[in-house]
N, C-alpha and C positions, 0 to 999 in steps of 0.2 A: 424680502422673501416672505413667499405666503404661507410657510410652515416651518415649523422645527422638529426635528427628530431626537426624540431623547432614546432613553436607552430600551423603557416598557412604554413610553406615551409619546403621541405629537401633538404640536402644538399647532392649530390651525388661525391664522389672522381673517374671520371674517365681516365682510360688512353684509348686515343684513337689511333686506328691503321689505319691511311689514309690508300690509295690505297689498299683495300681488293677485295675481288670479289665480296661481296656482303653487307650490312648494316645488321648488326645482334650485339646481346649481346652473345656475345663469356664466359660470365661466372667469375667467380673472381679472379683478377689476386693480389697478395699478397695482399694490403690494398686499392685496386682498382677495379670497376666494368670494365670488358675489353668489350669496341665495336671497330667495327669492320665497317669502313666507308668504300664506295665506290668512294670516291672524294678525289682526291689527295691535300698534305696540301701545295695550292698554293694559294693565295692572301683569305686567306681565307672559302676559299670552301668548305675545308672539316669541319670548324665550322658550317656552313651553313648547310651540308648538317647532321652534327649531331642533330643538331637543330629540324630542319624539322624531322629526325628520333625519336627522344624523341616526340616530340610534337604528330607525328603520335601512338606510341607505347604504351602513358599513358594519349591522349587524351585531352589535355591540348593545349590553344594557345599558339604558337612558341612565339608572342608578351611577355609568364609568363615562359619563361626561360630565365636563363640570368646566364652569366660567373662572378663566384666570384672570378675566378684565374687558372692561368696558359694558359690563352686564346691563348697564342703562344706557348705554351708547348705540350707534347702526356700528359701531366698528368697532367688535368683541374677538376675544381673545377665548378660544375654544380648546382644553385639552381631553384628545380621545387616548385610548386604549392602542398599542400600535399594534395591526395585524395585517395579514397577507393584503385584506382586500383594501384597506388603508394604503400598505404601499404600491398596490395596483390602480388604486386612483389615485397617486401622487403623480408616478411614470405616467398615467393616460396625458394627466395634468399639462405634465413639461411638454410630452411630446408636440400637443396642440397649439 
């Protein structure tokens, strides 16, 4: 499963694809949500700049995300903040 729902947070499994062209949710990659960074994975950045893309995407401060795992890995362990628009791209999610 590519998420878990607690009771105030989810828990997002994803693999991230530094140096892309462009920061996007590329769709479901086996038991992973695939994005798609534009910052290459050097000292960091491209965490940063996932960060900042989540934070911009479901609205939430960058400060109420934070790495449960695989922070050095492409397949990390993402917990957001739970809210309307979180669960409105889950449902988009399943239905596609």
């Amino acid at each position: 499963m590519w998420y878990e729902i607690q009771e105030d947070f989810v828990i997002f499994a994803i693999k991230a694809q530094p140096n892309a062209s462009k920061n996007k949710i590329a769709g479901l990659y086996d038991d992973s949500l695939k994005i798609t960074i534009k910052a290459p994975a050097v000292e960091g950045a491209a965490n940063k700049e996932l960060v900042k893309f989540l934070s911009k995407t479901f609205k939430v401060p960058k400060s109420s995300i934070e790495f449960v795992g695989g922070e050095t890995s492409k397949r990390k362990r993402i917990k957001l903040p739970r809210s309307k628009k979180v669960e409105e791209f889950i449902a988009s999610m399943e239905k596609s």
